[in-house]
C-alpha positions as CSV (number, residue, x, y, z in Angstrom):
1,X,3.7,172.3,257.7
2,X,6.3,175.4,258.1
3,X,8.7,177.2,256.4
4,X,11.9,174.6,257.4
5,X,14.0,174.0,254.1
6,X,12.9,170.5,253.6
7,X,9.1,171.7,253.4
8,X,9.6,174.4,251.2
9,X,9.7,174.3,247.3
10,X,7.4,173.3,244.3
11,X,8.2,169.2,244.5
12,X,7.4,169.6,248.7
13,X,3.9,171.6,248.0
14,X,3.0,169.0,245.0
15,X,3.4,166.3,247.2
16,X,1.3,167.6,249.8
17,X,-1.3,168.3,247.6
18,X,-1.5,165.4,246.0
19,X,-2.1,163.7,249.4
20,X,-4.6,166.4,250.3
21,X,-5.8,168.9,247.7
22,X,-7.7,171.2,250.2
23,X,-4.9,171.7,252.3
24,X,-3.3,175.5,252.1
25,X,0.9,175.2,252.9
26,X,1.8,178.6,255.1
27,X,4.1,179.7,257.2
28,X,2.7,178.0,260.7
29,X,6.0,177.9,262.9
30,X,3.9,179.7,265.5
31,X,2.3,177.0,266.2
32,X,5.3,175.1,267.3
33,X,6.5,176.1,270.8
34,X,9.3,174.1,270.9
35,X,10.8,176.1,267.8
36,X,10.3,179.3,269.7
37,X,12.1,177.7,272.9
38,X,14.8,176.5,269.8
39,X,15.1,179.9,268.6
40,X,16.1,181.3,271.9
41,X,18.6,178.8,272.7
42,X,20.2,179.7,269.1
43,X,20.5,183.7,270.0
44,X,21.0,183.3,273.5
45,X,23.0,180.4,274.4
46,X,24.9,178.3,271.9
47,X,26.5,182.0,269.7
48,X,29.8,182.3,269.5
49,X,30.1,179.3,269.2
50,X,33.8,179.0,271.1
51,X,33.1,175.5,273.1
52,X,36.1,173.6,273.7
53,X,34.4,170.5,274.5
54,X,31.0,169.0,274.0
55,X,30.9,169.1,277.7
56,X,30.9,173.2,278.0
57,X,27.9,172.7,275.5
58,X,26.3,170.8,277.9
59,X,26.9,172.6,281.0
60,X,25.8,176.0,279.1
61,X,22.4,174.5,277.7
62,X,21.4,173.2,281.1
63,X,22.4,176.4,282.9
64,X,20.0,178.2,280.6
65,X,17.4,175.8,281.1
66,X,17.4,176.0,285.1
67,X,17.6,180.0,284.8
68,X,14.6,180.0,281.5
69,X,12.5,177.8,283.8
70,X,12.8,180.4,286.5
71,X,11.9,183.3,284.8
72,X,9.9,181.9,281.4
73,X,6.4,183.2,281.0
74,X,3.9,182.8,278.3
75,X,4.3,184.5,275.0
76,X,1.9,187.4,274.4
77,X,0.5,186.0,271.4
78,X,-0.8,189.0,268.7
79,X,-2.3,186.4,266.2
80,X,-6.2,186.7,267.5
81,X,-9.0,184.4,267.1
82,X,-10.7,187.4,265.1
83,X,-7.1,187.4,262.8
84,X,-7.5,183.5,262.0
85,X,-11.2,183.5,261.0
86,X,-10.3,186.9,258.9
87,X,-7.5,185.0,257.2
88,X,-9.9,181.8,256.6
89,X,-12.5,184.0,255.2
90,X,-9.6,185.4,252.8
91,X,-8.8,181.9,251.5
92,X,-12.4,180.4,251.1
93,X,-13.3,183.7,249.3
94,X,-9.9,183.5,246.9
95,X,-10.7,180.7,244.0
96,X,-6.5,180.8,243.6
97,X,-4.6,180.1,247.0
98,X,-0.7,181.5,246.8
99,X,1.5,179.4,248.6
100,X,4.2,181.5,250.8
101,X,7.8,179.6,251.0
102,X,10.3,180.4,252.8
């Protein structure tokens, strides 16, 4: 589960508690690569926006991707191990679990 629109809100969390009471709806987009790689396409590519064809779209996406595929590396990821079982520890200690929504 993430923070996207259509998983947010009281009727989304109800529903996914109903299906599985344990279960603790965060904000987990980090665990989504693909979002990330999304995310950079938005900022980097596709703004302002002043295509004149779907074809210039095109032409700019895949440039991007031959020149991100040269020069990617792996995210430096500041989320630890030790930062996981801390937050675990947090919400098996807390007998009321707030939901953040987005």
């Amino acid at each position: 589960m993430d923070n996207e629109s259509s998983h947010g809100g009281t009727k989304s969390i109800e529903r996914l508690q109903k299906k599985w009471e344990n279960i603790v709806p965060v904000h987990a987009s980090w665990l989504n690569q693909i979002e990330i790689y999304f995310s950079v396409v938005q900022r980097k590519v596709l703004p302002p926006n002043d295509f004149s064809s779907l074809e210039q779209v095109e032409d700019r996406l895949l440039a991007f991707l031959d020149r991100y595929q040269e020069t990617a590396s792996p995210f430096e990821w500041r989320f630890t191990r030790k930062d996981l079982e801390d937050l675990l520890d947090r919400i098996d200690s807390n007998p009321v679990i707030s939901v953040q929504v987005g």
